[in-house]
C-alpha positions as CSV (number, residue, x, y, z in Angstrom):
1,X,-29.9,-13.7,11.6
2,X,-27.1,-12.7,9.2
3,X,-28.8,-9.4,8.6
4,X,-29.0,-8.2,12.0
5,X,-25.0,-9.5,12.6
6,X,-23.9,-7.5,10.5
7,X,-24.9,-4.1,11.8
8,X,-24.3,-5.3,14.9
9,X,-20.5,-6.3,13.9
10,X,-20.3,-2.2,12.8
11,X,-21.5,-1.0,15.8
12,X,-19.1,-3.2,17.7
13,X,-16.1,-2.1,15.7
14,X,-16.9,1.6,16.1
15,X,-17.2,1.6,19.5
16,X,-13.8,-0.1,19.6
17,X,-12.3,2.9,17.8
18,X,-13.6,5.1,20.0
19,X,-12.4,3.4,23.0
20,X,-8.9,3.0,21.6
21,X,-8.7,6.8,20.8
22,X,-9.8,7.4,24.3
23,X,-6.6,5.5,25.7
24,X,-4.3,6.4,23.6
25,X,-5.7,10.6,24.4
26,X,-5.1,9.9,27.5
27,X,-1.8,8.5,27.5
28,X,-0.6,11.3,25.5
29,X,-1.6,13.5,27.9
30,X,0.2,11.6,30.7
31,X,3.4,11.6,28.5
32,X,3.1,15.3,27.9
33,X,2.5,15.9,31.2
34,X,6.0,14.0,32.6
35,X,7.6,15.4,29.5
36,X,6.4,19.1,30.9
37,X,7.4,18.3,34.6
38,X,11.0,16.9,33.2
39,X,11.5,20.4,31.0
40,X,10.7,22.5,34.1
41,X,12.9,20.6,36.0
42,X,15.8,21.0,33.3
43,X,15.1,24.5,32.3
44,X,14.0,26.2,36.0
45,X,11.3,27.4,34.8
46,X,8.8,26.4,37.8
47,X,10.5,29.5,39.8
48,X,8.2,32.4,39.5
49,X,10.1,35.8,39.5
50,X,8.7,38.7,41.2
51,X,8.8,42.3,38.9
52,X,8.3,44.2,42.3
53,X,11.7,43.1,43.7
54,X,13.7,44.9,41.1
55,X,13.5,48.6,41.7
56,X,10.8,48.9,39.8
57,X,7.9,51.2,41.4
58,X,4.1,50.5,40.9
């Protein structure tokens, strides 16, 4: 019985590891993606400029 626990135990703690990376990747992303809204906001950088509106002939 020992013998098979064992393995078992591995499998269990690997699988937790993955599962914890998982989370913590995705609530990286969430903070980089209010961190990226917030520095548009700041900066104005959502606006999207038009090149065809300064003189400029195409």
């Amino acid at each position: 019985m020992k013998v098979l626990l064992i393995p078992i135990a591995i499998v269990a703690f690997l699988v937790f590891l993955v599962v914890l990376g998982a989370i913590g990747l995705g609530v990286s992303f969430l903070i980089l993606a209010t961190l990226g809204k917030i520095w548009r906001l700041i900066t104005g950088a959502g606006r999207v400029v038009s090149r065809r509106g300064r003189g400029q002939q195409t």
